[in-house]
C-alpha positions as CSV (number, residue, x, y, z in Angstrom):
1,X,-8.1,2.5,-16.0
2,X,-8.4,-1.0,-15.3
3,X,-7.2,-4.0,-16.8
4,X,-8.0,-7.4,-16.0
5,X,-9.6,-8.5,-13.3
6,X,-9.1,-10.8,-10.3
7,X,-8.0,-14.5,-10.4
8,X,-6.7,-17.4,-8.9
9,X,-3.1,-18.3,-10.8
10,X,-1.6,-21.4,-11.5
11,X,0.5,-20.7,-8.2
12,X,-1.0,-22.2,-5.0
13,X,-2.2,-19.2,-2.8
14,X,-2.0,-16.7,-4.8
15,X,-4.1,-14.4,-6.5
16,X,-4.2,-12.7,-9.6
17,X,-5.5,-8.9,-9.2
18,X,-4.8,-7.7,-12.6
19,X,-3.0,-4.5,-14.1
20,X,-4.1,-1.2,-13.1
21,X,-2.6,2.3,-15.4
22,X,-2.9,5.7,-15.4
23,X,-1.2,8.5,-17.3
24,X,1.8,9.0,-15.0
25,X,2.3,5.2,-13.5
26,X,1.0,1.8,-14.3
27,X,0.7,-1.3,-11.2
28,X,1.8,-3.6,-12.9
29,X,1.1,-7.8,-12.0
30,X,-0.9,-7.2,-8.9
31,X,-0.6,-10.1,-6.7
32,X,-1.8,-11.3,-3.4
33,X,-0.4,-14.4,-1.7
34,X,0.3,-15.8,2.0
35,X,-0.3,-19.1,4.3
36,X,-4.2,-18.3,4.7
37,X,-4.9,-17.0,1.1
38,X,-7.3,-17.3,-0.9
39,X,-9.9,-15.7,0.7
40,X,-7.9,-12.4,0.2
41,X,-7.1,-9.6,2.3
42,X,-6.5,-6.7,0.3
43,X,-9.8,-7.3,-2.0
44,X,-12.5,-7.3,-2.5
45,X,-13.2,-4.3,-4.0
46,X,-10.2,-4.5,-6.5
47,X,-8.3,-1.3,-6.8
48,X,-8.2,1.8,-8.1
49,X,-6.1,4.2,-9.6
50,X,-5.9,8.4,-10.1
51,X,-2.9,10.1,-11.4
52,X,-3.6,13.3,-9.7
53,X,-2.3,15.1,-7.9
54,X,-0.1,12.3,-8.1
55,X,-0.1,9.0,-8.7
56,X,-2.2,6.3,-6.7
57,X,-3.0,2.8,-5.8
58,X,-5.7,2.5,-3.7
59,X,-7.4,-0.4,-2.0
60,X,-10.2,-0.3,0.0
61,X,-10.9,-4.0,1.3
62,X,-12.5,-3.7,5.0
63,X,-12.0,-7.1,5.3
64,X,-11.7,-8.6,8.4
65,X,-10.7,-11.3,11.0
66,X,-13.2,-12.6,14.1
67,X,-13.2,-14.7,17.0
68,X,-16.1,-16.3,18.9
69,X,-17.0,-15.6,22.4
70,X,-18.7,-19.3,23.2
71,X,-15.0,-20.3,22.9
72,X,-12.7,-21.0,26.1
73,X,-9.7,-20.0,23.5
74,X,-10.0,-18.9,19.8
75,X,-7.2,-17.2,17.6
76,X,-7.4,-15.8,14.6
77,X,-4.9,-14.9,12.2
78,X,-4.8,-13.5,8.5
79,X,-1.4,-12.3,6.6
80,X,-1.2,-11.5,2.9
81,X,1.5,-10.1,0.9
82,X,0.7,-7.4,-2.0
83,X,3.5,-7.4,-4.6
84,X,2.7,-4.0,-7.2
85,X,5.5,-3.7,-10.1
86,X,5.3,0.4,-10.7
87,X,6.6,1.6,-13.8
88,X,6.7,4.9,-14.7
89,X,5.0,6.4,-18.0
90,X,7.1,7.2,-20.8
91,X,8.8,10.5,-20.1
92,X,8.3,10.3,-16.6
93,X,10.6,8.9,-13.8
94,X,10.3,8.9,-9.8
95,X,11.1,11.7,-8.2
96,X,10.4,14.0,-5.2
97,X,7.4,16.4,-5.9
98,X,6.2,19.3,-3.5
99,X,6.7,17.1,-0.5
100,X,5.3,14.3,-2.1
101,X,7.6,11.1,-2.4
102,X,8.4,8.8,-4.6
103,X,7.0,6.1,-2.7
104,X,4.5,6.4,0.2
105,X,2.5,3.7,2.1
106,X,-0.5,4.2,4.0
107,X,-2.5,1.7,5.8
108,X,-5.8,2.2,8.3
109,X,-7.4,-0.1,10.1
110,X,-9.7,-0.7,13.1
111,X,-10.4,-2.8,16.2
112,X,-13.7,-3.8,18.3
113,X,-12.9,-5.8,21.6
114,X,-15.7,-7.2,24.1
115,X,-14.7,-9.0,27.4
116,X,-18.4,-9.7,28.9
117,X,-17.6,-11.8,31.9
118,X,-16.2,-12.4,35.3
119,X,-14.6,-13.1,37.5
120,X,-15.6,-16.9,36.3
121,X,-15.2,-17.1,33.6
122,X,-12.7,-14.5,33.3
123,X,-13.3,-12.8,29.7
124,X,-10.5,-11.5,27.5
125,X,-10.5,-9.9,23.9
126,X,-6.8,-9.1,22.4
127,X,-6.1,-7.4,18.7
128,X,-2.3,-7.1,17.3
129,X,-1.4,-5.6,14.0
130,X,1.8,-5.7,12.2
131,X,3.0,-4.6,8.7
132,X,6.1,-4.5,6.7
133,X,7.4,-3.8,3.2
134,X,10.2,-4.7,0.8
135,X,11.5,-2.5,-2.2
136,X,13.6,-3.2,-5.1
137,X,14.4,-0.8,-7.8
138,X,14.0,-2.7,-10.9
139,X,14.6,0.1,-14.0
140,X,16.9,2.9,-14.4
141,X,16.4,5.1,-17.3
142,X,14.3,3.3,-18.7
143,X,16.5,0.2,-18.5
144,X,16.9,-2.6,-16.6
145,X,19.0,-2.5,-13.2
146,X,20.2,-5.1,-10.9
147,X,19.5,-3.7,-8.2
148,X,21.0,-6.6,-5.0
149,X,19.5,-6.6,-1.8
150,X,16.6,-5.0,-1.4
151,X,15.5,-2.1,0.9
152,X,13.5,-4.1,3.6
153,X,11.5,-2.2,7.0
154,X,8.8,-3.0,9.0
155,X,5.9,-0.1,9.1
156,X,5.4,1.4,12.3
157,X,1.5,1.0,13.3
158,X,-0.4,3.4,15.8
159,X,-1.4,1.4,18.2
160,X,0.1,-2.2,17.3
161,X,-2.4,-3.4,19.5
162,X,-5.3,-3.5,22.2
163,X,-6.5,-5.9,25.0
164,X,-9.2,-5.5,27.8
165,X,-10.4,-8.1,30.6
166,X,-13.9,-8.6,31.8
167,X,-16.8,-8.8,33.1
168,X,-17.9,-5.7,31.1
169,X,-14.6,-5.0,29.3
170,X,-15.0,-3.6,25.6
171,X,-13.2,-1.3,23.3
172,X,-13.0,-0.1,20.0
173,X,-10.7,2.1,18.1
174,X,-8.5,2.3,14.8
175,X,-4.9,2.3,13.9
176,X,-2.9,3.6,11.0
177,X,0.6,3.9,9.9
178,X,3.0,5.6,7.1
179,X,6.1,5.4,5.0
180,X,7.7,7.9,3.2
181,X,10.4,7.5,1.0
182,X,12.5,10.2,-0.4
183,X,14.6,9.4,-4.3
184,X,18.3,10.4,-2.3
185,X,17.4,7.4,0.0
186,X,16.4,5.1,-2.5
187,X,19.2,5.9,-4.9
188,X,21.8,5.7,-2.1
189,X,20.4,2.6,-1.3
190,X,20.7,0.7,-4.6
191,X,23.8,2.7,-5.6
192,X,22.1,4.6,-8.4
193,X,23.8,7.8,-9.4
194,X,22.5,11.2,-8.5
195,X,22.1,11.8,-12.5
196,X,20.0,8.8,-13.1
197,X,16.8,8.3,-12.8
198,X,14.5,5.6,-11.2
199,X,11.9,4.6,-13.7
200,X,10.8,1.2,-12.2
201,X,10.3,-0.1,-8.9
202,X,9.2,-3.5,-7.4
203,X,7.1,-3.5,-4.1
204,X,6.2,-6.2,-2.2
205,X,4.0,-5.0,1.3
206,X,2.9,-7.5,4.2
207,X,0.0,-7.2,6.7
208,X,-1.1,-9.4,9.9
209,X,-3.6,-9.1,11.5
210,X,-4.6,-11.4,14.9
211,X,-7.1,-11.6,17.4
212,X,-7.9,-13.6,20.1
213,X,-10.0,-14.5,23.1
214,X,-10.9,-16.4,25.8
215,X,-14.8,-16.0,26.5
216,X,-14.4,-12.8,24.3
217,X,-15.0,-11.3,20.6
218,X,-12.1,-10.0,19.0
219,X,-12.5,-8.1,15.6
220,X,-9.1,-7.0,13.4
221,X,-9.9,-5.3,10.4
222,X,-7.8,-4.0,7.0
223,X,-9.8,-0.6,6.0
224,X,-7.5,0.5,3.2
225,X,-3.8,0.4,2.0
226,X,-2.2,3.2,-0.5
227,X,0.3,3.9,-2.4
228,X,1.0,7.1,-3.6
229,X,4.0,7.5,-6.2
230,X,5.3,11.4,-7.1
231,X,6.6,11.5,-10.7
232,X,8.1,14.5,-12.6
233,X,9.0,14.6,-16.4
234,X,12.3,13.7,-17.9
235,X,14.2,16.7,-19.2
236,X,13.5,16.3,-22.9
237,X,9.5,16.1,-22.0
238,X,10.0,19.0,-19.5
239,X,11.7,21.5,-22.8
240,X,8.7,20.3,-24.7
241,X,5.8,21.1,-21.9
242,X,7.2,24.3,-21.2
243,X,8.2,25.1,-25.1
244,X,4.1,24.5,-25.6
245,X,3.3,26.3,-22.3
246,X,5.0,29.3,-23.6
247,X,3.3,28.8,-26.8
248,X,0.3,29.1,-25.8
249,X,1.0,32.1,-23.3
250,X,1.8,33.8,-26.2
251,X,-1.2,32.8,-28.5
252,X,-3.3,34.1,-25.2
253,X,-1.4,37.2,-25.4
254,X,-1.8,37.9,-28.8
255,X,-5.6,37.3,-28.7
256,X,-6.0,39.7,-25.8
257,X,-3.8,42.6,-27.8
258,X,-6.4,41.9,-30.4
């Protein structure tokens, strides 16, 4: 589900993407700010959200960055910073799930390069992408937690880059990159005990892209960015799903002895 919609805030350079729930999490205040925003580079399209198999954000932007070969030197740059407020639903809290985390980041993008001529001119095309993301855990038990300094790490990107040289030089290709964080690192982290549970968490993810070239086209481009959060029931909800579980094993039961 959907609530609200995009819009540009009070704040200079940011954007307002709205709310966005489902049954297990909601995103809460989706933002989008940076230097070169608006136009944004997570959205268009705004996100969406599924709660199974677990819970996810996703964005699916292809939005992308250019430069223009008639040039003797053009650079591009774009860098926007998502910040998601993820709150788990009521009887839920983030936990690991099945190999699933309670926090994962994936980003995809893709790269075209084309170096036409030379020796003279001498033609170059170069594409560099970078990302990084800060955590903080902002609700325990359903409380709020203090949580200090935050749990800050750039995201490693396959490749983090590409370049070619002319006359004829062109290239194309994609890169991706992952984050997965387990609850015993994110607990340690913020000094939450092993007992408690981490019902709220505050994300804030950066992306650059840049391209450049001299006689050259350089295309950078954001395909999609998702966050995946595993969630598993608090205790008191778990005695109740399985109480009803059984339940209805037995009703089946008795049906079939009918």
């Amino acid at each position: 589900m959907i609530i609200g919609a995009s819009a540009i805030s009070s704040l200079s350079a940011q954007i307002i993407h709205g709310d966005f729930v489902n049954s297990k999490v909601s995103y809460l205040n989706v933002t989008e700010s940076g230097p070169s925003v608006p136009p944004t580079l997570f959205a268009p399209p705004l996100p969406t959200t599924t709660a199974d198999p677990e819970s996810q954000l996703s964005f699916a932007p292809n939005n992308f960055i250019q430069t223009d070969q008639s040039l003797a030197f053009d650079l591009k740059t774009k860098s926007s910073q998502l910040q998601i407020d993820m709150q788990a639903a009521d009887g839920l809290w983030f936990d690991d799930v099945d190999g699933t985390k309670p926090l994962e980041l994936y980003t995809a993008g893709s790269y075209s390069l084309v170096a036409p001529f030379g020796p003279t001119p001498q033609s170059q095309a170069f594409a560099s992408f970078t990302a990084s993301y800060t955590l903080v855990v902002n609700e325990v038990d359903n409380a709020p937690y203090s949580s200090g300094a935050p749990y800050s790490a750039n995201v490693v990107l396959v490749p983090s880059g590409a370049s070619i040289i002319g006359p004829g030089g062109s290239a194309s290709g994609t890169w991706n990159g992952s984050v997965k964080l387990d609850i015993n690192t994110i607990k340690a982290h913020f000094g939450i005990a092993p007992t408690s549970n981490v019902t709220g968490m505050l994300l804030q993810y950066t992306a650059n892209l840049s391209a450049a070239g001299v006689y050259g086209q350089s295309t950078a481009t954001l395909l999609n960015f998702n966050v995946v959060n595993a969630t598993i029931p608090e205790p008191g909800t778990y005695a109740l799903l399985t109480r009803a579980a059984a339940g209805l094993g037995a009703h089946v039961l008795r049906r079939r002895r009918r």
